[in-house]
N, C-alpha and C positions, 0 to 999 in steps of 0.2 A: 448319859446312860439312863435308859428309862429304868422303874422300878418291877421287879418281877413279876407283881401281882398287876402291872398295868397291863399283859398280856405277852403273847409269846406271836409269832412270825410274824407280823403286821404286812404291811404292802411287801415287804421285800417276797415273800414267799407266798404270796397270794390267798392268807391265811389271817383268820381273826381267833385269836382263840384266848381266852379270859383264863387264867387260872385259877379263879375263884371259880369260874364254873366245875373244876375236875376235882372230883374223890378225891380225898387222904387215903392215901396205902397202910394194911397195918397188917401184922398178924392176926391167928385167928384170936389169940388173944387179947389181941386190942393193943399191942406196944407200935406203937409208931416212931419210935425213935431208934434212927441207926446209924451209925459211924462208917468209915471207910477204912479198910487193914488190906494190907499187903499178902498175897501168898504169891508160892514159887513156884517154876516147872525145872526140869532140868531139862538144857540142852546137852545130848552127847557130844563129848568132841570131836567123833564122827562128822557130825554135819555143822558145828560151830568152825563161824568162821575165822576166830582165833586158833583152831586146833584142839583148844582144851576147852573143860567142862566148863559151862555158862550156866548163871541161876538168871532164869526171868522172869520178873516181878508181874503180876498182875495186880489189878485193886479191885475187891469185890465191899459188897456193902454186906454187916453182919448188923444182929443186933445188939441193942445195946445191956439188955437182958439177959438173953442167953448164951450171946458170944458166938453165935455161928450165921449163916448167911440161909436167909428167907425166902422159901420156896418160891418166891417169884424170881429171884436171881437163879440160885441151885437148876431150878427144873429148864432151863436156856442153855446148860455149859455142859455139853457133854463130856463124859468122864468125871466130874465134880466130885472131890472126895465123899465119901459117905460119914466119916466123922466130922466132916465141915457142914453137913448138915442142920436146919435147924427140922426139929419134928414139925412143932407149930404151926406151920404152913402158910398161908398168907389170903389174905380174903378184904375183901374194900371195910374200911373203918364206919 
């Protein structure tokens, strides 16, 4: 297993690409560190395929500061709660 930083698709995908060449992602205030947490949707039992009511998990990335998830995730998921928002927004480090 090569190491991450030695690059990313090589021959198999027709692609050379360094990940020391690419940005660190942060906020606009500069935290670049974030975690992965769980939220949930409801499936009605209407359309689950047990009959009854399903919770299904997704995983989004929040940070690790303010505890909500960074306009670069938020602004992609339609519907996205508005209290799982983070304000701070997200801008290259």
């Amino acid at each position: 297993m090569s190491d991450f930083m030695d690059g990313l698709g090589g021959s198999q995908a027709g692609l050379n690409i360094n990940p020391r060449d690419l940005p660190w992602v942060g906020c606009e205030k500069g935290i670049q560190a974030f975690e992965s947490a769980l939220v949930f949707k409801r499936l009605s039992p209407i359309i689950s395929p047990t009959g009854k009511e399903e919770m299904v998990p997704a995983e989004i990335v929040i940070c690790k500061q303010c505890g909500k998830a960074p306009k670069f995730i938020w602004e992609r998921i339609p519907d996205f709660p508005e209290e799982l928002k983070s304000t701070c927004g997200a801008a290259k480090a």
